[in-house]
ZAVEX-564634 format. One record per residue: residue in one letter; z, y, x of N, C-alpha, C, O, CB in turn. Coordinates in steps of 0.02 Angstrom, whole numbers, plus 50000, padded with zeros to 5 digits. Atoms other than C-alpha are relative to their C-alpha. Glycine has a CB too. Example, Ala and Ser with C-alpha at 12.3 -4.5 7.8 and 13.67 -1.06 7.14 Angstrom:
BEGIN
+---------+-------+-------+-------+-------+-------+-------+-------+-------+-------+-------+-------+-------+-------+-------+-------+
! residuo !   n_z !   n_y !   n_x !  ca_z !  ca_y !  ca_x !   c_z !   c_y !   c_x !   o_z !   o_y !   o_x !  cb_z !  cb_y !  cb_x !
+---------+-------+-------+-------+-------+-------+-------+-------+-------+-------+-------+-------+-------+-------+-------+-------+
!       a ! 50000 ! 49941 ! 50045 ! 50390 ! 49775 ! 50615 ! 50000 ! 50060 ! 50045 ! 50033 ! 50059 ! 50097 ! 50062 ! 50001 ! 49950 !
!       s ! 49997 ! 49941 ! 49958 ! 50357 ! 49947 ! 50684 ! 50037 ! 50055 ! 49961 ! 50045 ! 50110 ! 49986 ! 49929 ! 50023 ! 50020 !
+---------+-------+-------+-------+-------+-------+-------+-------+-------+-------+-------+-------+-------+-------+-------+-------+
***
This chain:
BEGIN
+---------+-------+-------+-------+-------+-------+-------+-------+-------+-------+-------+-------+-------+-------+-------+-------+
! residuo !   n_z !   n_y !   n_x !  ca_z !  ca_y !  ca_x !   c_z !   c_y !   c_x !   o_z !   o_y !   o_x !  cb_z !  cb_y !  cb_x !
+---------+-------+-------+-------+-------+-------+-------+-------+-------+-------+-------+-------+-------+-------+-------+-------+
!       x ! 49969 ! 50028 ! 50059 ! 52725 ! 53127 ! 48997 ! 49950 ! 49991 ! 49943 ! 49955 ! 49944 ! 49904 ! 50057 ! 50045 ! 49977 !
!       x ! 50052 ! 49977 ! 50063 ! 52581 ! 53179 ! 48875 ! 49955 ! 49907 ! 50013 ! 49939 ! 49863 ! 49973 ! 49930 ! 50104 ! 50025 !
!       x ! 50049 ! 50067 ! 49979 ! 52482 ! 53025 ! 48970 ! 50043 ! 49942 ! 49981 ! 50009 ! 49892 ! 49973 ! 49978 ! 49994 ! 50089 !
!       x ! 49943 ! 50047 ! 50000 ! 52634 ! 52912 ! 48944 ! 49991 ! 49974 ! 49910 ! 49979 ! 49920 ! 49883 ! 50087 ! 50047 ! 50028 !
!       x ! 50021 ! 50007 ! 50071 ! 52616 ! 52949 ! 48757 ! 49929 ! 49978 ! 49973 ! 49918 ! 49951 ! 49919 ! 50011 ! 50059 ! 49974 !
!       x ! 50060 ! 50024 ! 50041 ! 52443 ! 52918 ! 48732 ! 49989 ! 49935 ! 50025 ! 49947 ! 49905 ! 49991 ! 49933 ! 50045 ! 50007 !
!       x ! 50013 ! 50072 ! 49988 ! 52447 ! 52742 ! 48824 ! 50041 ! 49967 ! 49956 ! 50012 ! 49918 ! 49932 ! 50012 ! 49975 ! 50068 !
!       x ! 49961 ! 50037 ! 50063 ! 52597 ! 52681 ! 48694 ! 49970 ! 50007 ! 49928 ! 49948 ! 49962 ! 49892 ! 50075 ! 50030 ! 49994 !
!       x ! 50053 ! 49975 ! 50055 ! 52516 ! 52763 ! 48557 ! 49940 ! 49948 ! 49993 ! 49925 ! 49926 ! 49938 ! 49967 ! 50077 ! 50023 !
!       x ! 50062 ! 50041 ! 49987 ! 52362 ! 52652 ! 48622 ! 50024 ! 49932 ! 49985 ! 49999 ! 49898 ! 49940 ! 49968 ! 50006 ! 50075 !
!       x ! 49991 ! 50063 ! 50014 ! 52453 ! 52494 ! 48637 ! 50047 ! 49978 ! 49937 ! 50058 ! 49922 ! 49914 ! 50022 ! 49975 ! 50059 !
!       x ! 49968 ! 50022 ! 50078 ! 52557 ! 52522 ! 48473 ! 49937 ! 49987 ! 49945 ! 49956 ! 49954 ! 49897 ! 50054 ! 50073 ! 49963 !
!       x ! 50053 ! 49985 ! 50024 ! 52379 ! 52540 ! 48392 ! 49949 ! 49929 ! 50002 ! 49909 ! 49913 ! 49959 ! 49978 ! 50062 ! 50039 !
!       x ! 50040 ! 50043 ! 49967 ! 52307 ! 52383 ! 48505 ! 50034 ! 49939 ! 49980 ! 50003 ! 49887 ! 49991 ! 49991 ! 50012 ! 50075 !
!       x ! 49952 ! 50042 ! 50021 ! 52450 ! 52275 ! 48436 ! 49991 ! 50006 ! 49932 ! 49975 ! 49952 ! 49908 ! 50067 ! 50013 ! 50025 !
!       x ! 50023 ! 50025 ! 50069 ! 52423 ! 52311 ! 48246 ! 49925 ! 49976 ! 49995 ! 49909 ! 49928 ! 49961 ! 50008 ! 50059 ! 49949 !
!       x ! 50065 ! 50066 ! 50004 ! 52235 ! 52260 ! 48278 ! 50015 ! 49943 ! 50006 ! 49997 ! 49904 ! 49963 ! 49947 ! 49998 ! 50048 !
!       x ! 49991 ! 50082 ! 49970 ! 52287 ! 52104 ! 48357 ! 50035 ! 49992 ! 49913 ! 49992 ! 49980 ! 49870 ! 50072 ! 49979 ! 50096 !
!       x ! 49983 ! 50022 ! 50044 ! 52401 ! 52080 ! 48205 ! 49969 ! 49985 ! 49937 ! 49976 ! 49936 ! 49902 ! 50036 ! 50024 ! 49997 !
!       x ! 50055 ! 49999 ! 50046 ! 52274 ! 52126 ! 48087 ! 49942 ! 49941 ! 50010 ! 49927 ! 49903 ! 49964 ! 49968 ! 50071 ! 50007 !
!       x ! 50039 ! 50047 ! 49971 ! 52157 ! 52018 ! 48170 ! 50023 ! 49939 ! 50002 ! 49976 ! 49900 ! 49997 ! 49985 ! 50015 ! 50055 !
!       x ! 49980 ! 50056 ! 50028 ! 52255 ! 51872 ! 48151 ! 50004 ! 49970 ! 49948 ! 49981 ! 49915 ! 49937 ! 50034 ! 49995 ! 50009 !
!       x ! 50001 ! 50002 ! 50050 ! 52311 ! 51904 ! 47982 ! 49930 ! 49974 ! 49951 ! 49923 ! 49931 ! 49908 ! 50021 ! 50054 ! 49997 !
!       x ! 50063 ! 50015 ! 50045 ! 52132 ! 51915 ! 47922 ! 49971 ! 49942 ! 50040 ! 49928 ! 49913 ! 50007 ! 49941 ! 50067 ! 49991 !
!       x ! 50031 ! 50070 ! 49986 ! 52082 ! 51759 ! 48038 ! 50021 ! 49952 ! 49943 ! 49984 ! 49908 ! 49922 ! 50025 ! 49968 ! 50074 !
!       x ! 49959 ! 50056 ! 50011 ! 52208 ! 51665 ! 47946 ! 49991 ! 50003 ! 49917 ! 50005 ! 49953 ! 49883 ! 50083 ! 50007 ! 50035 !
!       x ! 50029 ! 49995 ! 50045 ! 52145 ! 51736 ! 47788 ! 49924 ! 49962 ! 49987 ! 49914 ! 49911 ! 49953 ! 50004 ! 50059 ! 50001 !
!       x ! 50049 ! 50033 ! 50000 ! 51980 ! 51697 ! 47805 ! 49977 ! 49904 ! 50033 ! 49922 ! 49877 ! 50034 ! 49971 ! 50051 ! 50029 !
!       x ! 50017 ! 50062 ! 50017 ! 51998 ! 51516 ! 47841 ! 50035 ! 49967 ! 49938 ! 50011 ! 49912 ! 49923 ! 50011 ! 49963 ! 50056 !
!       x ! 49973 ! 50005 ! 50032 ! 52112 ! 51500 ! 47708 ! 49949 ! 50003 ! 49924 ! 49944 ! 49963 ! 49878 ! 50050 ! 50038 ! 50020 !
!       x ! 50066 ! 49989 ! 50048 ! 51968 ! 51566 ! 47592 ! 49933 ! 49960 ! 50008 ! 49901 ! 49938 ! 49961 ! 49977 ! 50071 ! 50009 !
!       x ! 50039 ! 50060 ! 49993 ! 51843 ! 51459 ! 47677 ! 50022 ! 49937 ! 49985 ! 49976 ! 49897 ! 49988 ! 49983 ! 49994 ! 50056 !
!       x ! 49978 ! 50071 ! 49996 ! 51953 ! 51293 ! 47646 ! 50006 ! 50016 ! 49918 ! 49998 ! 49967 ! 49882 ! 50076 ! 49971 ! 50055 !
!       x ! 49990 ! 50010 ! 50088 ! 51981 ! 51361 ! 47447 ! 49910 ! 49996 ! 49989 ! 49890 ! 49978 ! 49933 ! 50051 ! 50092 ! 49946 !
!       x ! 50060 ! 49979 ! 50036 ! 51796 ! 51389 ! 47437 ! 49958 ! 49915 ! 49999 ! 49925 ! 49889 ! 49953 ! 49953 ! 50075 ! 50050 !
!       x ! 50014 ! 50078 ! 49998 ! 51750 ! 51210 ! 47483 ! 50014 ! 49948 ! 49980 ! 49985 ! 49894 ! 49979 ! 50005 ! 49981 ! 50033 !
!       x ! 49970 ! 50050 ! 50064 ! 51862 ! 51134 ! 47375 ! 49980 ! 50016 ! 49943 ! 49983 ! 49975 ! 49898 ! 50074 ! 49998 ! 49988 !
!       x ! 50050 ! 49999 ! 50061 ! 51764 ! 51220 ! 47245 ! 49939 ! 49995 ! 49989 ! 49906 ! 49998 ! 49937 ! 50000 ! 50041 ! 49976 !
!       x ! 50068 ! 50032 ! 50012 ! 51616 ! 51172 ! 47302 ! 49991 ! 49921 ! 49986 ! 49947 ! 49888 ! 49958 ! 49962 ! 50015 ! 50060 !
!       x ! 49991 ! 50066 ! 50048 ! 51685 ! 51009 ! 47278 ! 50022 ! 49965 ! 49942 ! 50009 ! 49909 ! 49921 ! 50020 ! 49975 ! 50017 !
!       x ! 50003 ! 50008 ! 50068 ! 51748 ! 51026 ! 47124 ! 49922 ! 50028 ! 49975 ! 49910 ! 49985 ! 49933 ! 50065 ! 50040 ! 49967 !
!       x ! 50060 ! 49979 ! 50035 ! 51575 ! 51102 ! 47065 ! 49962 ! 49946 ! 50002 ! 49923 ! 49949 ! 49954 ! 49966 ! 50058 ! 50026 !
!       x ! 50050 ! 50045 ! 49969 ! 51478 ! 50958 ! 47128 ! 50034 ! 49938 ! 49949 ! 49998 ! 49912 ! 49907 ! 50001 ! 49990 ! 50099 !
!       x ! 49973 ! 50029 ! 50051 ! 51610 ! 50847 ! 47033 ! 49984 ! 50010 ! 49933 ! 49982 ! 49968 ! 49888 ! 50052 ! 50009 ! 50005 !
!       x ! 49993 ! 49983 ! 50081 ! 51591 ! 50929 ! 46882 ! 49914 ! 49996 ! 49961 ! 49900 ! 49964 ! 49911 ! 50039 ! 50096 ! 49991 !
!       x ! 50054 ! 50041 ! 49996 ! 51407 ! 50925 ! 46886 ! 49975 ! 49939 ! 49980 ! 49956 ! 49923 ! 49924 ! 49995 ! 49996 ! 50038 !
!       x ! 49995 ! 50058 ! 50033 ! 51389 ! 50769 ! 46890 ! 50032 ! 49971 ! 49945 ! 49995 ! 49941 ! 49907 ! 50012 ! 49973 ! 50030 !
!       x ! 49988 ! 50020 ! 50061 ! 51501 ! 50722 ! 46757 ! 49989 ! 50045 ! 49939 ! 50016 ! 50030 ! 49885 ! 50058 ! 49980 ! 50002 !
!       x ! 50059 ! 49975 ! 50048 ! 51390 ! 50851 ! 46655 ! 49945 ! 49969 ! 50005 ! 49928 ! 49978 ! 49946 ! 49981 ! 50065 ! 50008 !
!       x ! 50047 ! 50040 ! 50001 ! 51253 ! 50755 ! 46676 ! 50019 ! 49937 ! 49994 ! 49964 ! 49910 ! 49985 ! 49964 ! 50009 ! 50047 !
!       x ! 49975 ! 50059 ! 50023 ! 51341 ! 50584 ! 46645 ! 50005 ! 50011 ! 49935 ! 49972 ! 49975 ! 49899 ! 50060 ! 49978 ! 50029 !
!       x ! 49988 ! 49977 ! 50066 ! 51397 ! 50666 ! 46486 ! 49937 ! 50010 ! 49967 ! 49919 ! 49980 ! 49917 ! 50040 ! 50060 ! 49997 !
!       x ! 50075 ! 49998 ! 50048 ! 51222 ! 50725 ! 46438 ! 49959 ! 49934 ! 50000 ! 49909 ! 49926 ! 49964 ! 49943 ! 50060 ! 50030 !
!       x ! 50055 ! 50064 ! 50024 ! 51150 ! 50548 ! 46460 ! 50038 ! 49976 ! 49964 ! 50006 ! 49935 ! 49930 ! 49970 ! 49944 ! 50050 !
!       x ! 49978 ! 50038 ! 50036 ! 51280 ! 50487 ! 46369 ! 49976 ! 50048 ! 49931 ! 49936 ! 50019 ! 49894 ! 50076 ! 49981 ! 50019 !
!       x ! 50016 ! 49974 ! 50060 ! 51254 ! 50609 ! 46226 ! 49921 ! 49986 ! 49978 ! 49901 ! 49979 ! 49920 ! 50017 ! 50072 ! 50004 !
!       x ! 50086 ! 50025 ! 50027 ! 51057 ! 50570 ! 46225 ! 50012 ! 49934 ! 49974 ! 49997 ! 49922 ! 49915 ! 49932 ! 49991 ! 50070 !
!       x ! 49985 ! 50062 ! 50029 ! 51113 ! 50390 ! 46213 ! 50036 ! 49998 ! 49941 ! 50017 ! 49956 ! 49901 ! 50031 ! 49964 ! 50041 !
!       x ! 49966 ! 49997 ! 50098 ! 51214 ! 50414 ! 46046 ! 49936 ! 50037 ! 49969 ! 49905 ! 49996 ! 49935 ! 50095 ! 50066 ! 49977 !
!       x ! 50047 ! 49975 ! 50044 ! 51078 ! 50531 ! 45971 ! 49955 ! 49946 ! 49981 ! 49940 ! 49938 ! 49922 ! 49965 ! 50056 ! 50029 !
!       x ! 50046 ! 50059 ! 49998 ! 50964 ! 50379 ! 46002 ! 50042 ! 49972 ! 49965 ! 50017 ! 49971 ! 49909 ! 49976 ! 49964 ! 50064 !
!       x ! 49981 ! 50064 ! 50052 ! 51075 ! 50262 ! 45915 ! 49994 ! 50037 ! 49944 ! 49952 ! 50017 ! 49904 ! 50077 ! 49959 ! 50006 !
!       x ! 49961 ! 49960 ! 50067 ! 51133 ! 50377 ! 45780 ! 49913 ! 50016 ! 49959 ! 49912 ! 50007 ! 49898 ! 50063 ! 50099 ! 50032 !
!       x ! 50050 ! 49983 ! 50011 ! 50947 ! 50426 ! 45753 ! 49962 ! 49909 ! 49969 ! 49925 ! 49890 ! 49924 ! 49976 ! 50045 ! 50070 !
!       x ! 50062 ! 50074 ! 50027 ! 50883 ! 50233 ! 45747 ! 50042 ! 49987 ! 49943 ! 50010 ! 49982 ! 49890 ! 49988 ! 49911 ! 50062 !
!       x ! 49935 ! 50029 ! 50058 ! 51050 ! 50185 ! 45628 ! 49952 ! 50015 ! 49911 ! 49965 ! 49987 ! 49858 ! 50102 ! 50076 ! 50010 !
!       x ! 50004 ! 50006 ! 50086 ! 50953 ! 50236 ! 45465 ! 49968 ! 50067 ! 49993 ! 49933 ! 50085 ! 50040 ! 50083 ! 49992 ! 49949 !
!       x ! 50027 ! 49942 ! 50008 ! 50901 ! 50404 ! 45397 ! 50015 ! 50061 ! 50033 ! 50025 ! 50113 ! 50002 ! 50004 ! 50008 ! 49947 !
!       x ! 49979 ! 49933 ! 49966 ! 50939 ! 50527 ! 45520 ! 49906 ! 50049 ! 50000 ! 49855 ! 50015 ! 49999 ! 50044 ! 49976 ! 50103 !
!       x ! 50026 ! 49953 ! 50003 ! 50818 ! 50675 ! 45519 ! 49942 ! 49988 ! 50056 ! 49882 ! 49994 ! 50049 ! 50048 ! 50052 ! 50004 !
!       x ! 50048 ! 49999 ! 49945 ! 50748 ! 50644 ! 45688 ! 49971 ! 49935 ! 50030 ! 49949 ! 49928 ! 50088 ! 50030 ! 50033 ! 50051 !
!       x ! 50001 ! 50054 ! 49980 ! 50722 ! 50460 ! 45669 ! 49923 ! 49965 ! 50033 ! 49914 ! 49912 ! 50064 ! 50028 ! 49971 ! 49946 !
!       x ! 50064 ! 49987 ! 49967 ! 50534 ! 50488 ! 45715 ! 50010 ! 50009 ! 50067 ! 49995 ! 49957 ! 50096 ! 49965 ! 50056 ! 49975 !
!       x ! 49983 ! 49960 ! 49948 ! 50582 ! 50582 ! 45873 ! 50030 ! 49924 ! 50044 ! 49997 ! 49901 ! 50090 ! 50060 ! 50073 ! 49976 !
!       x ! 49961 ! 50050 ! 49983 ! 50705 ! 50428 ! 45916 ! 49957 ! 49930 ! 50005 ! 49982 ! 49881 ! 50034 ! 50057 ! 49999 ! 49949 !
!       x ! 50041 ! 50062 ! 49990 ! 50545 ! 50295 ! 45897 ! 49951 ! 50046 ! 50049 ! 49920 ! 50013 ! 50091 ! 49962 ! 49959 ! 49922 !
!       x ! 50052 ! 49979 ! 49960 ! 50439 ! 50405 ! 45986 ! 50022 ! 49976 ! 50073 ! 49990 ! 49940 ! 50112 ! 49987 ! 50079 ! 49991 !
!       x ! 49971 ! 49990 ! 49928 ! 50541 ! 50415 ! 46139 ! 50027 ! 49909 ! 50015 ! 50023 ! 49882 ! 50070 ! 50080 ! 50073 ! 50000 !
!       x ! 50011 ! 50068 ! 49967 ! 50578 ! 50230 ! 46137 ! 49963 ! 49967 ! 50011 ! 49970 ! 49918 ! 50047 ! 50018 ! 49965 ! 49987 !
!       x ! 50084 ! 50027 ! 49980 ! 50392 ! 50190 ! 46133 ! 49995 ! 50035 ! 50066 ! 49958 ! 50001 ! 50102 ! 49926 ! 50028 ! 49941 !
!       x ! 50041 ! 49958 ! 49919 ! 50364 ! 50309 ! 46304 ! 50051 ! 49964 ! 50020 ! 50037 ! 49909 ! 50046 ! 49993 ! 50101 ! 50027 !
!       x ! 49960 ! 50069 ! 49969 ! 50513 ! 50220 ! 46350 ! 49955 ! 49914 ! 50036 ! 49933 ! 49893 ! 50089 ! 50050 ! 49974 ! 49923 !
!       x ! 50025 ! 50056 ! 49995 ! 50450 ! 50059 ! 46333 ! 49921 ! 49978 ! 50030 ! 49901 ! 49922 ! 50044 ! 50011 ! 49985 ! 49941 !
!       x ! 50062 ! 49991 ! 49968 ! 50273 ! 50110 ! 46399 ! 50004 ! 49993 ! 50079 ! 49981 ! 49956 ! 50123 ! 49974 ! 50068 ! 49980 !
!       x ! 49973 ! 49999 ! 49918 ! 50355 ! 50174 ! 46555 ! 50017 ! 49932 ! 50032 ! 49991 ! 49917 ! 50086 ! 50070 ! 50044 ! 50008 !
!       x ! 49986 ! 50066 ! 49975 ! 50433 ! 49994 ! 46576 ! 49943 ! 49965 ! 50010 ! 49933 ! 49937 ! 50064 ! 50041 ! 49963 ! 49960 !
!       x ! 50090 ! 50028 ! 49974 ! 50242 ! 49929 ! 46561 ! 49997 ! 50012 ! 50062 ! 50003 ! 49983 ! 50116 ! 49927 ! 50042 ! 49967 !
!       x ! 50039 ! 49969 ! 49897 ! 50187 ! 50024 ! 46704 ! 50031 ! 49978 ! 50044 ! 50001 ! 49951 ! 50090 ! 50002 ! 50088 ! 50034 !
!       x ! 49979 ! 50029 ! 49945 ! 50324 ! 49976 ! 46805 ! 50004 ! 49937 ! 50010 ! 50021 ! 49918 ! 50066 ! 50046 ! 50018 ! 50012 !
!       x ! 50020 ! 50062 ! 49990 ! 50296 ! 49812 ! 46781 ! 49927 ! 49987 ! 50006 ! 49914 ! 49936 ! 50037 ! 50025 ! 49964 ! 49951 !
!       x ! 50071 ! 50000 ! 49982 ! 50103 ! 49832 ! 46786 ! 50001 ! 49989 ! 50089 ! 49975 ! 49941 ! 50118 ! 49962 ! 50080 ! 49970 !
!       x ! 49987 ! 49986 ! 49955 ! 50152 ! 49890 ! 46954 ! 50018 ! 49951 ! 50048 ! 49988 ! 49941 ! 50101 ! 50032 ! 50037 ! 49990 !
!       x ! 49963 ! 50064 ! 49978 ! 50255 ! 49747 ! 47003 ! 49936 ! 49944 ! 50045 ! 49915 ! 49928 ! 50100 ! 50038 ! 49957 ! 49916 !
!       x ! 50059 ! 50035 ! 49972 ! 50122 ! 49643 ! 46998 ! 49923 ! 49994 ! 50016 ! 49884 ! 49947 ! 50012 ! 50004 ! 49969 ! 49980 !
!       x ! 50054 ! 49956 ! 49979 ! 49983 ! 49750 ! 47054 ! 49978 ! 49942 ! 50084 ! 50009 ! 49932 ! 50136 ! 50038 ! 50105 ! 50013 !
!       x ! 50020 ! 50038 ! 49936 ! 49876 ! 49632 ! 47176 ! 50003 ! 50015 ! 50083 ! 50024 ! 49978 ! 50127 ! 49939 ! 49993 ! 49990 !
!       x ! 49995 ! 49945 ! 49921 ! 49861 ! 49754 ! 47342 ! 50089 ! 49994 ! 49989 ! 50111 ! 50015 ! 50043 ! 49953 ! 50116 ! 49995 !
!       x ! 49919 ! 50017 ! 49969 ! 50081 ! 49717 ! 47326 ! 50000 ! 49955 ! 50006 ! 50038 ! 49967 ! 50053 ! 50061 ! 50008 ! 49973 !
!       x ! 49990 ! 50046 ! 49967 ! 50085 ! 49567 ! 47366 ! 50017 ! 49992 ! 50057 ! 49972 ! 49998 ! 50099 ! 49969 ! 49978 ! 49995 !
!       x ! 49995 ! 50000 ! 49954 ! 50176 ! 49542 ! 47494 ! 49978 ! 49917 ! 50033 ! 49987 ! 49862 ! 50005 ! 50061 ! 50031 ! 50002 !
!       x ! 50020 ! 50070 ! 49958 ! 50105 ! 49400 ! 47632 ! 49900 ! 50027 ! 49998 ! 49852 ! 50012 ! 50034 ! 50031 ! 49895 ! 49935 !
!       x ! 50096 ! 50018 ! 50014 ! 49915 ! 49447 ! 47566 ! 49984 ! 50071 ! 50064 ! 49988 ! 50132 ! 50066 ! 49953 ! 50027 ! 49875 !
!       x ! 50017 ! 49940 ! 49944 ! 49864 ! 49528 ! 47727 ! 49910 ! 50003 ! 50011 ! 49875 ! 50043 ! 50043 ! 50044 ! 49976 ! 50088 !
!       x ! 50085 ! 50010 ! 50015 ! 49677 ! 49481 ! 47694 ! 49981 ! 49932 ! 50059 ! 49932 ! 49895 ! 50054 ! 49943 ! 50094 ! 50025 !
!       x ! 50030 ! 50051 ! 49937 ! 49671 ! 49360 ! 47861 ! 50004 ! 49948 ! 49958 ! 50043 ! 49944 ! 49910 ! 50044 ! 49987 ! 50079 !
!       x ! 49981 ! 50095 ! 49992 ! 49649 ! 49168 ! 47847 ! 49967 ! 49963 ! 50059 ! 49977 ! 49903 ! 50067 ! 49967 ! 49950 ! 49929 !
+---------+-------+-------+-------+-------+-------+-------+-------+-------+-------+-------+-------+-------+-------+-------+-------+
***
């Protein structure tokens, strides 16, 4: 009888694992599928933090060229490297070695 008891005992024991073991399967994808929707909200949000901060550089720049703002130095500086940068990439453009077709043969 004693043996009788310790095999029910065993499988009353072998049956809340299993249950447990489900439970927390069903947990843990449940937590994996919330966690990925906040990695896609994070990734969302992100980005439209950084949309937002170019837009806010872009008003400082206006608001700065508009007249006497404080940093209206700051606001010509950065549109001269601006406008430098556009050099180069147009230097670039038409940088002889791009040419496309000029393979040196004739």
């Amino acid at each position: 009888m004693a043996e009788k008891k310790i095999i029910n005992d065993l499988d009353a024991q072998i049956g809340l694992l299993i249950d447990d073991h489900r439970r927390l399967t069903l947990l843990s994808e449940e937590t994996a599928a919330e966690r990925d929707e906040l990695r896609r909200e994070n990734r969302r949000l992100q980005e439209r933090i950084r949309e937002l901060e170019k837009e806010l550089d872009c008003m400082q720049l206006s608001r700065s060229l508009q007249g006497d703002a404080p940093d209206r130095s700051k606001a010509i500086a950065r549109v001269n490297r601006l406008m430098r940068e556009v050099d180069r990439c147009i230097a670039l453009l038409y940088r002889p070695d791009r040419i496309e077709g000029d393979s040196g043969e004739e």
